[in-house]
C-alpha atoms as a printed R data frame, in Angstrom:
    type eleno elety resid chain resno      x       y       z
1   ATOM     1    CA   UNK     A     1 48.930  23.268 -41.685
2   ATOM     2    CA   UNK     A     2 50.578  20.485 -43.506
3   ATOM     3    CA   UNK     A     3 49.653  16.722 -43.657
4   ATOM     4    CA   UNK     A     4 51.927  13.851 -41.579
5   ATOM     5    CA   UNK     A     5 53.675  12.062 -43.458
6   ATOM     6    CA   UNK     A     6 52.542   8.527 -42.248
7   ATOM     7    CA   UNK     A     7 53.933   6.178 -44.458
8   ATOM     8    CA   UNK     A     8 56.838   4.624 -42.606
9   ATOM     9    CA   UNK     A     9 54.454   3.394 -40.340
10  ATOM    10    CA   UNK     A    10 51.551   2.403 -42.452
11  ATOM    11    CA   UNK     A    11 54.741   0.018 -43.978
12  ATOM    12    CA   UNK     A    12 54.827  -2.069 -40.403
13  ATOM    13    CA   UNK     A    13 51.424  -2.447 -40.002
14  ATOM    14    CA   UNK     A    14 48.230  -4.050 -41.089
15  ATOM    15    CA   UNK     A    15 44.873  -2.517 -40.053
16  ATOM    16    CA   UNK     A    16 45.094   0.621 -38.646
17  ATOM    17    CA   UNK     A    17 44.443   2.845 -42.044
18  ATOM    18    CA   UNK     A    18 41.264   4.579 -40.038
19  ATOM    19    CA   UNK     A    19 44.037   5.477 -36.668
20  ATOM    20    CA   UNK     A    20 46.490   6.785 -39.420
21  ATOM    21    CA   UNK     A    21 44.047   8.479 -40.956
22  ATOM    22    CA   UNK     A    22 42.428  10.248 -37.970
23  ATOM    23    CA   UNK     A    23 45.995  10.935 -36.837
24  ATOM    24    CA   UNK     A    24 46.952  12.592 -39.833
25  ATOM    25    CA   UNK     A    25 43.629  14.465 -40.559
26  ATOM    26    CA   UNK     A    26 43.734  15.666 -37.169
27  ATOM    27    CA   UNK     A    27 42.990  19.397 -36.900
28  ATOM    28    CA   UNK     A    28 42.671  21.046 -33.185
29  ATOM    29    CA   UNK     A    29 39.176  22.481 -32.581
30  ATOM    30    CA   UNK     A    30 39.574  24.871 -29.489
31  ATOM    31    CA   UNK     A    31 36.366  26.767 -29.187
32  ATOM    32    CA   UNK     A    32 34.727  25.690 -26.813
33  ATOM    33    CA   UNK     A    33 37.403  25.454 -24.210
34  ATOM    34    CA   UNK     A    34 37.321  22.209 -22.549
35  ATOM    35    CA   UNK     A    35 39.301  20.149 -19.806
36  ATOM    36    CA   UNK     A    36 39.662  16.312 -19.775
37  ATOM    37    CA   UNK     A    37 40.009  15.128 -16.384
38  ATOM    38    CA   UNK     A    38 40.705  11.183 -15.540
39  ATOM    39    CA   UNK     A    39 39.634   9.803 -12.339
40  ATOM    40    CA   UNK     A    40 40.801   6.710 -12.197
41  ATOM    41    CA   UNK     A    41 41.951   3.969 -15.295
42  ATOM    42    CA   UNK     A    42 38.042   3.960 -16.064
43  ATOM    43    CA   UNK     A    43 36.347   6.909 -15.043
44  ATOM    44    CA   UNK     A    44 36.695  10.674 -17.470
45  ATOM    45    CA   UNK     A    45 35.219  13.739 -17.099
46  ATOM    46    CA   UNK     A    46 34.905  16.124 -19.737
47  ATOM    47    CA   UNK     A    47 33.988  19.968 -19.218
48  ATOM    48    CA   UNK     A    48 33.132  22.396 -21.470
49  ATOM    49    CA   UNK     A    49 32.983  26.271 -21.073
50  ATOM    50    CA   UNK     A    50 29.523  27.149 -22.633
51  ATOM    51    CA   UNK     A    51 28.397  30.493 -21.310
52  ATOM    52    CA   UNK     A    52 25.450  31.532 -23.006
53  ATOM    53    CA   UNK     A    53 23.754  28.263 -23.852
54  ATOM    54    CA   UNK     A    54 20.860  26.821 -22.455
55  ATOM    55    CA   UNK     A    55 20.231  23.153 -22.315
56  ATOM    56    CA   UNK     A    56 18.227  23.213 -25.333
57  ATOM    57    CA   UNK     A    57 21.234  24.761 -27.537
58  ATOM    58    CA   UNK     A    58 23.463  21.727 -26.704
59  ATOM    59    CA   UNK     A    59 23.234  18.506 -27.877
60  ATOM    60    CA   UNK     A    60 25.673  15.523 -26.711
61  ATOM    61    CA   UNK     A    61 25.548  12.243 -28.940
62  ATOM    62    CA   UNK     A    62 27.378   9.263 -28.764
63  ATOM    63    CA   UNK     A    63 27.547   7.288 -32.018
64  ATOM    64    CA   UNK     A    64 29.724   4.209 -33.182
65  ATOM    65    CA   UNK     A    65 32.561   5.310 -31.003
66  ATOM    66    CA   UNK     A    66 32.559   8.793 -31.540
67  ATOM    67    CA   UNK     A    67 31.243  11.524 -28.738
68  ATOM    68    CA   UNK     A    68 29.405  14.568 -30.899
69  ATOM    69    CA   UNK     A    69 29.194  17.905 -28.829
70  ATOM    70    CA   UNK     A    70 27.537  20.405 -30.440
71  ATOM    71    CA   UNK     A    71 26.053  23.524 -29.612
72  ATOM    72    CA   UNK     A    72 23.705  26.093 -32.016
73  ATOM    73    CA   UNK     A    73 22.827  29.738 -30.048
74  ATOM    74    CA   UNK     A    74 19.549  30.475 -31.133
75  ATOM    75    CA   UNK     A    75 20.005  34.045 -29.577
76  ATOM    76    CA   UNK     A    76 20.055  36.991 -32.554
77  ATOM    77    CA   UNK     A    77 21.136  39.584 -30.781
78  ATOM    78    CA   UNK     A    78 20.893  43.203 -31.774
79  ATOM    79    CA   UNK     A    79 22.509  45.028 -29.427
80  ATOM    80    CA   UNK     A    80 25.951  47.681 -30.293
81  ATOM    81    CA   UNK     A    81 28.706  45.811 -28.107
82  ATOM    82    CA   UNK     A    82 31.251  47.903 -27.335
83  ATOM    83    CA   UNK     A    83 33.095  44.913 -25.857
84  ATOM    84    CA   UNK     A    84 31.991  41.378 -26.731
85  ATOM    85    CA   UNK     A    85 34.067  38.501 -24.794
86  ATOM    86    CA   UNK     A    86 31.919  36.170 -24.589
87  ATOM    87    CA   UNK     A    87 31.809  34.514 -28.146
88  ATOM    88    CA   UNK     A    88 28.283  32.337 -28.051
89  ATOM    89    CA   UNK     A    89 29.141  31.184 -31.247
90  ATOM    90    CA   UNK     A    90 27.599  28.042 -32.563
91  ATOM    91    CA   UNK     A    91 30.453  24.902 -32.296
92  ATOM    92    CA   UNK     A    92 30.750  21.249 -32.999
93  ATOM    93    CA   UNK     A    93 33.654  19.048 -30.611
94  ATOM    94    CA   UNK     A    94 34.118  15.276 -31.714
95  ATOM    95    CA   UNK     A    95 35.974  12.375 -29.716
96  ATOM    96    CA   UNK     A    96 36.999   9.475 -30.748
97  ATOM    97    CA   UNK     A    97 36.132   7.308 -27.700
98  ATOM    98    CA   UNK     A    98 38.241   4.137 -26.907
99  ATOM    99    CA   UNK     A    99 36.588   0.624 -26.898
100 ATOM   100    CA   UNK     A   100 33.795   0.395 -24.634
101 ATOM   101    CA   UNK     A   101 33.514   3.601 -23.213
102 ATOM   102    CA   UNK     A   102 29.929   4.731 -22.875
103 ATOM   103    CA   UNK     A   103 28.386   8.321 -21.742
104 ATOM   104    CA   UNK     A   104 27.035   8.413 -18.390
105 ATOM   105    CA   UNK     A   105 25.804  11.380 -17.310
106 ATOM   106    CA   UNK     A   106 25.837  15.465 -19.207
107 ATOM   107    CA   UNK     A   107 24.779  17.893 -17.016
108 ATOM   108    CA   UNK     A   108 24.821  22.005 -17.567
109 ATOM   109    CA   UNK     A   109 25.811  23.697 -14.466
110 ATOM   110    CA   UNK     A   110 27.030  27.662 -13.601
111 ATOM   111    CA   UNK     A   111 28.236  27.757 -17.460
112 ATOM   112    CA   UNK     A   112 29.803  24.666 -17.573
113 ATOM   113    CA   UNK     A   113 28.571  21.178 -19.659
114 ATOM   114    CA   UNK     A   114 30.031  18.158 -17.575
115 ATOM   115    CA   UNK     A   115 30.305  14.569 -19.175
116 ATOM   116    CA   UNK     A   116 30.964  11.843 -17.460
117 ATOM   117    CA   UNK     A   117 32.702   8.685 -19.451
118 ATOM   118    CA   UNK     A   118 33.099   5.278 -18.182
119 ATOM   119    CA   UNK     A   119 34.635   2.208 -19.830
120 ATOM   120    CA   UNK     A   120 32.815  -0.706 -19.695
121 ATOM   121    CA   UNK     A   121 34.600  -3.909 -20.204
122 ATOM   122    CA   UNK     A   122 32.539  -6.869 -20.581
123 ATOM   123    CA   UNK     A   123 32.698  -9.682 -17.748
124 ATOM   124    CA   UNK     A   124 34.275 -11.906 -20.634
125 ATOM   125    CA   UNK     A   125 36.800  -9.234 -21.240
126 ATOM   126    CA   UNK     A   126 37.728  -8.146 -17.359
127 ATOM   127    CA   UNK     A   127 40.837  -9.859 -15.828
128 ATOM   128    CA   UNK     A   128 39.890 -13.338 -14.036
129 ATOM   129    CA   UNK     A   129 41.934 -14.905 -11.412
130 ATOM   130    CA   UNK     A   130 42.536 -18.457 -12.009
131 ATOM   131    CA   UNK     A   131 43.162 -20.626  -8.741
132 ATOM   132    CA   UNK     A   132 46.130 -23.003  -8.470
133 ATOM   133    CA   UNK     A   133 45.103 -26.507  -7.625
């Protein structure tokens, strides 16, 4: 894959190397499979397709607005497939979360891992309706 070439917009703007930089080292992780669902213009679901892992094996961190998903299979398994679909491979999934969007809620259900995202804007940030005198 080859880099994006940037540089016309890094020209017009001041302070947003790190964007520009996640932009351009972006490379698409899809193992796992996941879905992004949006509720409404605060609320986000995220589900991931984890057959094989117990709660144990996954770990969900959210750190300086980033969202870590990671899973390790403890499982050695010595068995002679003759078909293996299901891949229980160990994974790591990273998101860069917007501005004050926290985790609220991971659950593991039927072989899915649910996350539930809400953003959070401070009352000093939230719209405010002035009255007219």
């Amino acid at each position: 894959m080859t880099r994006i070439d940037l540089s016309p917009f890094r020209a017009m703007t001041v302070g947003f190397d790190s964007l520009f930089n996640d932009i351009a080292d972006y490379r698409p992780n899809n193992y796992p499979p996941y879905n992004i669902v949006k509720f409404d213009n605060k609320t986000y679901e995220l589900s991931f397709a984890v057959a094989g892992f117990s709660k144990k094996e996954i770990s969900v961190t959210q750190k300086e607005g980033n969202l870590f998903i990671e899973g390790n299979n403890s499982v050695t398994d010595e068995k002679e497939y003759l078909h293996k679909g299901i891949a229980e491979r160990d994974f790591k999934q990273s998101f860069k979360l917007s501005e004050y969007m926290i985790v609220t809620n991971a659950k593991l259900e039927n072989g899915l891992l649910k996350v539930q995202l809400v953003q959070e804007l401070p009352k000093e940030k939230q719209p405010k309706e002035i009255k007219v005198n």
